[in-house]
C-alpha positions, 0 to 999 in steps of 0.5 A: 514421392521422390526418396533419394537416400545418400551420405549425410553431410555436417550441416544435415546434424540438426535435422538428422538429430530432430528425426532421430528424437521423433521416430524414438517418440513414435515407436517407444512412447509407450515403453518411456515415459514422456520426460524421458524426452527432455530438452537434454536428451533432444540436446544430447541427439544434437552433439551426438549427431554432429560428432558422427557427421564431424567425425569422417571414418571409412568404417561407418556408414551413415546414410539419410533418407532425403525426401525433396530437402525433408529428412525422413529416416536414417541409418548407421553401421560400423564396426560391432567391437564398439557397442556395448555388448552382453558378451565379450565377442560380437558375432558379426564384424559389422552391425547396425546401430540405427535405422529410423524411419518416420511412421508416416512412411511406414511401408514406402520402402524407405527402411529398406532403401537404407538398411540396403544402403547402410550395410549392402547385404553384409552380414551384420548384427544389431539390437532390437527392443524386443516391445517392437513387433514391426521392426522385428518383423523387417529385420526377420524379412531381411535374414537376421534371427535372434541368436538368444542375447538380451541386454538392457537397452544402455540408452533406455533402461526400461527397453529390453534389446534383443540381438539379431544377426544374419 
């Protein structure tokens, strides 16, 4: 296996779009319910993705997981200031907003490779549900802690996110 992680381009949208609605599929089926999943949330991943690839900004970084023309993860970091947060000031400048990674390369060292790539060891805060043992677990690894901060999850209101930051 030949994973290159590198910066995304317009016409990567649709693909990036399509692993970001899988691996949401994967780890939280058991936490929505399958029309959560509906042609207007996969439409809704499509227009989200092709604006932030659309969109050049310095103070995002957007970094893919290419396995031989196959996208198998993703990830997002930019400025805290814009997510919707439980309290007023964020704890970190930057944050992690996405790091996806499809479950049959769980454990290959392509979450690592983007999470490196997205935030080049900064500190950094992010959300993570709380329900998802392993992705708390990799961000434990990589020196973030929960500073005691939940929210409702603004995108799937039946996940508790819970913050991190190292």
């Amino acid at each position: 296996m030949s994973i290159a992680v590198r910066e995304p381009v317009p016409a990567d949208a649709d693909a990036i779009a399509d692993v970001h609605v899988a691996t949401w599929r994967e780890a939280y089926a058991h936490l929505l319910p399958e029309a959560y999943f509906s042609a207007d949330y996969v439409a809704r991943r499509h227009r989200m993705w092709a604006h932030v690839l659309g969109e050049a900004r310095a103070d995002m970084a957007v970094r893919i997981a290419d396995d031989a023309g196959e996208i198998v993860g993703l990830a997002w970091a930019g400025p805290a200031d814009v997510l919707p947060s439980a309290d007023a000031a964020p704890p970190r400048v930057r944050a992690l907003y996405a790091l996806y990674v499809l479950a049959d390369r769980y454990g290959t060292g392509v979450g690592q490779a983007l999470l490196d790539a997205a935030l080049d060891g900064e500190p950094a805060m992010l959300w993570v549900a709380k329900e998802n043992p392993r992705a708390t677990a990799f961000y434990r690894r990589n020196g973030f802690r929960f500073d005691g901060v939940e929210q409702t999850d603004p995108q799937a209101p039946s996940i508790t996110d819970a913050r991190m930051v190292r």
